[in-house]
Biotite code that builds the C-alpha atoms (Angstrom):
import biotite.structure as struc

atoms = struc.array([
    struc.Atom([-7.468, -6.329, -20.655], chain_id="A", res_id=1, res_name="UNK", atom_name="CA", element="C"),
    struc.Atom([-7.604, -6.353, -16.876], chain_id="A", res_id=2, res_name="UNK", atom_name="CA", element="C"),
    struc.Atom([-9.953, -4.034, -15.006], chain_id="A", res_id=3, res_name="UNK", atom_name="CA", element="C"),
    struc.Atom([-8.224, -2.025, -12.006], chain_id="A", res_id=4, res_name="UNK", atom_name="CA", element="C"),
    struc.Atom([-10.603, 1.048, -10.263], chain_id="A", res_id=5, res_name="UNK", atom_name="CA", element="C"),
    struc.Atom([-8.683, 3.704, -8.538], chain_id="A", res_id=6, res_name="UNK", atom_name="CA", element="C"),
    struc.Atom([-9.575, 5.983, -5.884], chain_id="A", res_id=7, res_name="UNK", atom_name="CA", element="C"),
    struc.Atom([-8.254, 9.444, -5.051], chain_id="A", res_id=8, res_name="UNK", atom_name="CA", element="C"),
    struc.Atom([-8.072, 9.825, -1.254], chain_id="A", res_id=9, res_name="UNK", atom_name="CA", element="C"),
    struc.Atom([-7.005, 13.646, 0.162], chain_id="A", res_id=10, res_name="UNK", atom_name="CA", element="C"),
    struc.Atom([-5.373, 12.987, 3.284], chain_id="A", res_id=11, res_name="UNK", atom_name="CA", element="C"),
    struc.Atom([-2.763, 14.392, 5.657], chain_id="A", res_id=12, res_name="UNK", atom_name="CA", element="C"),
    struc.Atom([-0.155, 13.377, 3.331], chain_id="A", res_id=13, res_name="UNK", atom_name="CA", element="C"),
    struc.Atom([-1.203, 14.178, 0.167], chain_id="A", res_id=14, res_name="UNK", atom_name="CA", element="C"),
    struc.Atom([-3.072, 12.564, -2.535], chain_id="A", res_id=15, res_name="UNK", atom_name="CA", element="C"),
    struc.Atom([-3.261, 8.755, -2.177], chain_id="A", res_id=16, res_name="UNK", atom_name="CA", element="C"),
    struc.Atom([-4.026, 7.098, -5.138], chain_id="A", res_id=17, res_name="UNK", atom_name="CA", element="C"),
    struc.Atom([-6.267, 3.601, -3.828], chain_id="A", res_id=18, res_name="UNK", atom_name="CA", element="C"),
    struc.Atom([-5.684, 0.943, -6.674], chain_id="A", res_id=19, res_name="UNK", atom_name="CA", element="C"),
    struc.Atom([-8.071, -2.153, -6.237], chain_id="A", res_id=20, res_name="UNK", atom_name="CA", element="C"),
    struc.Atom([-7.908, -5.773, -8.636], chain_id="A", res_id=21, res_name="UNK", atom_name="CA", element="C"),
    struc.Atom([-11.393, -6.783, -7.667], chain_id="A", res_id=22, res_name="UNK", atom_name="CA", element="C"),
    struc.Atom([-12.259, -6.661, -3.845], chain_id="A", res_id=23, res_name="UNK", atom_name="CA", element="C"),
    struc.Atom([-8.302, -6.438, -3.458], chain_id="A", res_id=24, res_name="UNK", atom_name="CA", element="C"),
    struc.Atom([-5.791, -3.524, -2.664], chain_id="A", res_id=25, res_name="UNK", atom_name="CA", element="C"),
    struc.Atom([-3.659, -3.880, -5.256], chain_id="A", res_id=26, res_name="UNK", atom_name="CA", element="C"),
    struc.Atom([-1.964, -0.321, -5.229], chain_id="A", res_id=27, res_name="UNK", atom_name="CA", element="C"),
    struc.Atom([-1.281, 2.061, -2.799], chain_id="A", res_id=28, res_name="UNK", atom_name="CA", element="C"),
    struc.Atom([0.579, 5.653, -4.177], chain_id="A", res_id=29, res_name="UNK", atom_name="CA", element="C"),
    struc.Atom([1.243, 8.676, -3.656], chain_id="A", res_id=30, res_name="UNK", atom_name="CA", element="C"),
    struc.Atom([-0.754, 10.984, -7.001], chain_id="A", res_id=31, res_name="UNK", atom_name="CA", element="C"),
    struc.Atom([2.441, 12.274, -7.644], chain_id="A", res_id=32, res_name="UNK", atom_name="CA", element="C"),
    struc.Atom([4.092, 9.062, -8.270], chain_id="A", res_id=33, res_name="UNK", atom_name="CA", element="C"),
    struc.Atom([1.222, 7.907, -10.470], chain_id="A", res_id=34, res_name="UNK", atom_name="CA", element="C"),
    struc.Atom([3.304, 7.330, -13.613], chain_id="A", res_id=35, res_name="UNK", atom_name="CA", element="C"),
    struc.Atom([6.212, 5.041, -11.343], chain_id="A", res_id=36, res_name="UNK", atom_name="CA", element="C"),
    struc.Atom([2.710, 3.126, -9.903], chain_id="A", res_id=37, res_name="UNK", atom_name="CA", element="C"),
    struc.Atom([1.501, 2.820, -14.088], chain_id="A", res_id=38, res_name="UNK", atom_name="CA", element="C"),
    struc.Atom([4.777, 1.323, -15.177], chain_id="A", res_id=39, res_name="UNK", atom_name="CA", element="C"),
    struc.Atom([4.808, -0.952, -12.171], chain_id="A", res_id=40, res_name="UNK", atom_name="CA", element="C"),
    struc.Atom([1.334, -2.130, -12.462], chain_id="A", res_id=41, res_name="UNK", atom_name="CA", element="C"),
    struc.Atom([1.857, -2.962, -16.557], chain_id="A", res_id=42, res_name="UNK", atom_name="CA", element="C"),
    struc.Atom([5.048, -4.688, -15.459], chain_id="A", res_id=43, res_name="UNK", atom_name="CA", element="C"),
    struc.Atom([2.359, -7.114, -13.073], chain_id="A", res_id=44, res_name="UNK", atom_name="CA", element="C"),
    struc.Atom([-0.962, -7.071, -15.208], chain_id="A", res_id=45, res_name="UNK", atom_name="CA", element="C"),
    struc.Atom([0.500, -6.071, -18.659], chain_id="A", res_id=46, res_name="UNK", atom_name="CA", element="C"),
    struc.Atom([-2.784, -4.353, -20.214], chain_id="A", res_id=47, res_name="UNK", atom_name="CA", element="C"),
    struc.Atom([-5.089, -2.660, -18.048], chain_id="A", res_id=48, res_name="UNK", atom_name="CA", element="C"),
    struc.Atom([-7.570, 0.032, -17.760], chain_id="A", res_id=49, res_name="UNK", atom_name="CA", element="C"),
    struc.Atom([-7.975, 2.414, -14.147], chain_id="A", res_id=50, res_name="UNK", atom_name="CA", element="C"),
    struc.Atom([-11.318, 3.198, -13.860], chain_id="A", res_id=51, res_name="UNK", atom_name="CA", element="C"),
    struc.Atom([-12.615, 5.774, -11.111], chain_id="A", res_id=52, res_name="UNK", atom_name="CA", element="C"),
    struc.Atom([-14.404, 4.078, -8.420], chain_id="A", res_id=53, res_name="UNK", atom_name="CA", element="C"),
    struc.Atom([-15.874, 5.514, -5.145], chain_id="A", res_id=54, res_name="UNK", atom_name="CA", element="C"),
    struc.Atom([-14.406, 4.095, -1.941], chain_id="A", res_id=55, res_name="UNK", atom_name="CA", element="C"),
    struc.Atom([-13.948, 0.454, -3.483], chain_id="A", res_id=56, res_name="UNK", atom_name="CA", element="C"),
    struc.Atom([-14.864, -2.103, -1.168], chain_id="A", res_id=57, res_name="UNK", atom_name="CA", element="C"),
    struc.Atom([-14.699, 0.503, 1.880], chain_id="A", res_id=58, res_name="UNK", atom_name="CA", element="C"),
    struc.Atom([-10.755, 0.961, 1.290], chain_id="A", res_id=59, res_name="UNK", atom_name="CA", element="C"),
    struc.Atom([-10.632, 4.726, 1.095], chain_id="A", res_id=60, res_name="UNK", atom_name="CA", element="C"),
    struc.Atom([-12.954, 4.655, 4.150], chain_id="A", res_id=61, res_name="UNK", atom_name="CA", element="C"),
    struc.Atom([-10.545, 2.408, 6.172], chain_id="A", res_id=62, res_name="UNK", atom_name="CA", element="C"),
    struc.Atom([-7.850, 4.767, 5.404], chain_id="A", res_id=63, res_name="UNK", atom_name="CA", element="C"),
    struc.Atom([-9.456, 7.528, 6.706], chain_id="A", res_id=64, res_name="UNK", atom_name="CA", element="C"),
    struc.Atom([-10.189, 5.867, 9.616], chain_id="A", res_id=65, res_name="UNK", atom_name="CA", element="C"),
    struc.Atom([-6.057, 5.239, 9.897], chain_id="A", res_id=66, res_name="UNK", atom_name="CA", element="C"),
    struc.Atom([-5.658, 9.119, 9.615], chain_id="A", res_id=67, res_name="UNK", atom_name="CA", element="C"),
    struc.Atom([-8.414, 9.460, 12.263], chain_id="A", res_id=68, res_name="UNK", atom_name="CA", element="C"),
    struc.Atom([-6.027, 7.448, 14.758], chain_id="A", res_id=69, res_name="UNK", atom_name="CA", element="C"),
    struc.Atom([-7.803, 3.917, 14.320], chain_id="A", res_id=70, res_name="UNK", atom_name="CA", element="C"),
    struc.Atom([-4.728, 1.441, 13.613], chain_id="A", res_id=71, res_name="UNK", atom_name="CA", element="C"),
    struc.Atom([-6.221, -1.782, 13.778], chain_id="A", res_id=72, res_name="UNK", atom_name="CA", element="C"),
    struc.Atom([-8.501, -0.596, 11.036], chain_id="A", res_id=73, res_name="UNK", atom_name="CA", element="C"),
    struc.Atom([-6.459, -1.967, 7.952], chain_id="A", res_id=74, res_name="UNK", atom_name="CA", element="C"),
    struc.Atom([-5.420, -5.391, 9.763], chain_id="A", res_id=75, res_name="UNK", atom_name="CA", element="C"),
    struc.Atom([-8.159, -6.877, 7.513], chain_id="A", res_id=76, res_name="UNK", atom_name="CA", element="C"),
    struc.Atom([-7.725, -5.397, 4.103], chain_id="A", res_id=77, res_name="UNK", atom_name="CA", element="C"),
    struc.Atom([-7.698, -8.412, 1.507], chain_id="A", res_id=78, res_name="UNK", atom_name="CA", element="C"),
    struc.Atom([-4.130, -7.062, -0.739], chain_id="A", res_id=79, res_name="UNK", atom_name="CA", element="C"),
    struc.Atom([-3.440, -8.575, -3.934], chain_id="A", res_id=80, res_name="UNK", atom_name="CA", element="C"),
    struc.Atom([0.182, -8.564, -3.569], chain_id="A", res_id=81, res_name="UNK", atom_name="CA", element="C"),
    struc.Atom([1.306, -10.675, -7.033], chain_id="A", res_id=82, res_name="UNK", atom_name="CA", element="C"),
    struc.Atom([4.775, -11.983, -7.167], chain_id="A", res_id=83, res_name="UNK", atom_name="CA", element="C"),
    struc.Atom([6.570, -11.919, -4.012], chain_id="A", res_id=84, res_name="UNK", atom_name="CA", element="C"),
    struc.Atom([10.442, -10.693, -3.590], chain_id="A", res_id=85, res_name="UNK", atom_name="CA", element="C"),
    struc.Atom([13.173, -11.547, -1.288], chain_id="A", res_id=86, res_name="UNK", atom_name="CA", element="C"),
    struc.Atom([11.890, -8.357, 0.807], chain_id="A", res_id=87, res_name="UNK", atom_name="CA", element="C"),
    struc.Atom([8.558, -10.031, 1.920], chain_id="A", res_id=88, res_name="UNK", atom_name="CA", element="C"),
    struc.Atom([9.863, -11.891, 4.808], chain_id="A", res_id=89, res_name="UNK", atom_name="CA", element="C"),
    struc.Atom([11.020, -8.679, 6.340], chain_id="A", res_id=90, res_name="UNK", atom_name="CA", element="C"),
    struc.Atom([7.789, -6.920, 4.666], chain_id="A", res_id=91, res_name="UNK", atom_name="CA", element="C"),
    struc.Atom([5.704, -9.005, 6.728], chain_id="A", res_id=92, res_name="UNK", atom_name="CA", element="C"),
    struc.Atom([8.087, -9.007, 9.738], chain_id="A", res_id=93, res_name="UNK", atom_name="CA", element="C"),
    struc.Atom([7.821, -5.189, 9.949], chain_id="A", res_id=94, res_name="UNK", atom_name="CA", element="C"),
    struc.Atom([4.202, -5.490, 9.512], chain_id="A", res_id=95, res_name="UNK", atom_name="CA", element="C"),
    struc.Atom([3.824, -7.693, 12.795], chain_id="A", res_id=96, res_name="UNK", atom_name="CA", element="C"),
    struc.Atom([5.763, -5.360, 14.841], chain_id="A", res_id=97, res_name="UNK", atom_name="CA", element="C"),
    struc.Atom([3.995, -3.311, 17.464], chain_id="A", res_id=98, res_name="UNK", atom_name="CA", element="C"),
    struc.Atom([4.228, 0.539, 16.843], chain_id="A", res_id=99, res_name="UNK", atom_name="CA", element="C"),
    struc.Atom([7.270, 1.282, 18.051], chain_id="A", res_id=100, res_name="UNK", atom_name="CA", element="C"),
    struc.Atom([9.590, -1.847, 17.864], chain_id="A", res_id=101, res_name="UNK", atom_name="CA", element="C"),
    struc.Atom([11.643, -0.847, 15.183], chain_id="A", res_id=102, res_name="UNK", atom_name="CA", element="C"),
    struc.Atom([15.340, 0.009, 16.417], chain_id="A", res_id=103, res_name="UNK", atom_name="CA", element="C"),
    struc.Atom([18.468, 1.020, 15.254], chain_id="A", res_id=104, res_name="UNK", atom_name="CA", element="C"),
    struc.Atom([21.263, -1.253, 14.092], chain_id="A", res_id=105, res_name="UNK", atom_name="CA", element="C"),
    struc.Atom([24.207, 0.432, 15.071], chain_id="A", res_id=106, res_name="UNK", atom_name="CA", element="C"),
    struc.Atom([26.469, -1.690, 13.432], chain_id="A", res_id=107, res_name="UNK", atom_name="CA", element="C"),
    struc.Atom([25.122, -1.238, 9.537], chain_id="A", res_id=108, res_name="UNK", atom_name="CA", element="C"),
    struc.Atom([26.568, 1.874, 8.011], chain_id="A", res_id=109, res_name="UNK", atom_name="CA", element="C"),
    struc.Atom([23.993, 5.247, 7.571], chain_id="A", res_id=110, res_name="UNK", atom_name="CA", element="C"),
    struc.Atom([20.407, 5.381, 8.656], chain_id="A", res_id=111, res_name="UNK", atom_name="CA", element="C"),
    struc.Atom([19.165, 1.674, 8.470], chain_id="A", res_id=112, res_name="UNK", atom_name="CA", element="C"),
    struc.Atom([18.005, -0.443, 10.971], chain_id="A", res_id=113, res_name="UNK", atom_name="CA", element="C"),
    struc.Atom([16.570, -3.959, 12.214], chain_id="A", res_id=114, res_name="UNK", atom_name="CA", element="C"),
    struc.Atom([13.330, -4.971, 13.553], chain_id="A", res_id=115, res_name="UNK", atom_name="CA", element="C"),
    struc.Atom([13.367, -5.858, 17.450], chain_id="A", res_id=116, res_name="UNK", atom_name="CA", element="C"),
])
């Protein structure tokens, strides 16, 4: 059975539930999507256990540092991101992007966009 340790972090959002595989994010939720975040972590580890852990690794730390208005603070989290959909090129795209960059594609339908 695979060992996962969670975190509950009060921020200005809510309730963030930290999931870490190790010294990996492996989960990041809101607490009141924790059953969606169960079914899609069995789906990747089949059986596991959560246990509570306090600030694993200094991730719930570095997240409070990203309320507190320090970006660049989560450039260097280790994630443990398992398989990998068609969505990861424009995951990581978005993730490269300056604050800011993201802008409207006015020629797809509704309230999408494109990165710059």
């Amino acid at each position: 059975m695979r060992e996962l340790g969670i975190d509950r972090l009060e921020s200005v959002l809510g309730t963030l539930l930290v999931v870490v595989d190790g010294q990996r994010l492996c989960a990041l939720d809101y607490a009141d999507t924790e059953e969606r975040m169960a079914l899609l972590l069995r789906r990747r580890y089949g059986d596991y256990r959560l246990s509570e852990v306090s600030d694993p690794s200094g991730f719930s730390s570095r997240l409070r540092a990203y309320f507190d208005g320090d970006i660049g603070c989560l450039d260097t989290v280790p994630l443990s991101l398992g398989r990998c959909g068609p969505h990861c090129g424009r995951s990581r795209r978005a993730a490269s992007c300056p604050t800011g960059d993201w802008q409207h594609d006015s020629a797809s339908p509704g309230p999408t966009g494109r990165l710059a």
